[in-house]
N, C-alpha and C positions, 0 to 999 in steps of 0.2 A: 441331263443325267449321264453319268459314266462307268462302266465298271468292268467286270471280267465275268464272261458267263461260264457256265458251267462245263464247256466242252475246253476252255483256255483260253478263248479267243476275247478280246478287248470291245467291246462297243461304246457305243455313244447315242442316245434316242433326246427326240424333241416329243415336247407333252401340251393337249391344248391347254391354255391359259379357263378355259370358259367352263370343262368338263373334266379335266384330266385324262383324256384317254390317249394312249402314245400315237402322233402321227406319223412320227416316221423314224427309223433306227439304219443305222451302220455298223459295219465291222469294220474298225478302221486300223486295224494291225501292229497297235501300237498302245502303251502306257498313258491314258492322258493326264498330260498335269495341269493345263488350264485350258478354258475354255471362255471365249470372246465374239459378241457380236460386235460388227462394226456399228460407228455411229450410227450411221443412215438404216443400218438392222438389215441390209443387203445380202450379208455375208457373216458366216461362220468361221471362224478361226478358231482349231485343235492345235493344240503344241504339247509334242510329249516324246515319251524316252522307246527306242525301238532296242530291249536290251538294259543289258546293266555292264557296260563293258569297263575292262579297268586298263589303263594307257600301258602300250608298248612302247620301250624304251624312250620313256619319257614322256610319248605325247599318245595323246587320247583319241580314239579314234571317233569318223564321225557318226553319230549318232542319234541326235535329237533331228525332230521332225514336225513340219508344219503341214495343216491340209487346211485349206480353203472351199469353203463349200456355198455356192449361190443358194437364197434364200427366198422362193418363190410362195406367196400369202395367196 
C-alpha cells in the first residue's frame, strides 16, 4: 500500500498475507509510482516523483527516485 497521510507526508506500509494487520510502514519522502519486489522477494523496489518540477531552459531537472529496501521474513 501507498499513499499520502494526513500531516503530507508520503508512506508506504507492508500487510500480513495471513491476517492483514500492517507490519511494518515508512515515510519515504516521496510520490510513489510503482512498487516491485524482486524475483527472489529479497528486496523492495519504490520508484517515484520527489516533486512535480517543470524543465529549466530546456532541460528537466533531476527528480525521480529509487529506494531499495532488504526484505527480512
Amino acid at each position: 500500500m501507498a499513499g499520502r497521510q494526513a500531516q503530507g507526508t508520503w508512506n508506504a506500509a507492508l500487510f500480513s498475507s495471513s491476517d492483514g494487520r500492517p507490519v511494518h510502514s515508512i515515510d519515504t519522502k516521496k510520490r510513489i509510482t510503482h512498487a516491485r519486489f524482486t524475483a527472489d522477494g529479497n528486496s523492495l523496489i519504490l520508484a517515484g516523483a520527489n516533486g512535480q518540477p517543470a524543465p529549466k531552459n530546456g532541460i528537466w531537472p533531476p527528480w525521480g527516485r529509487l529506494q531499495i529496501y532488504k526484505v527480512e521474513v
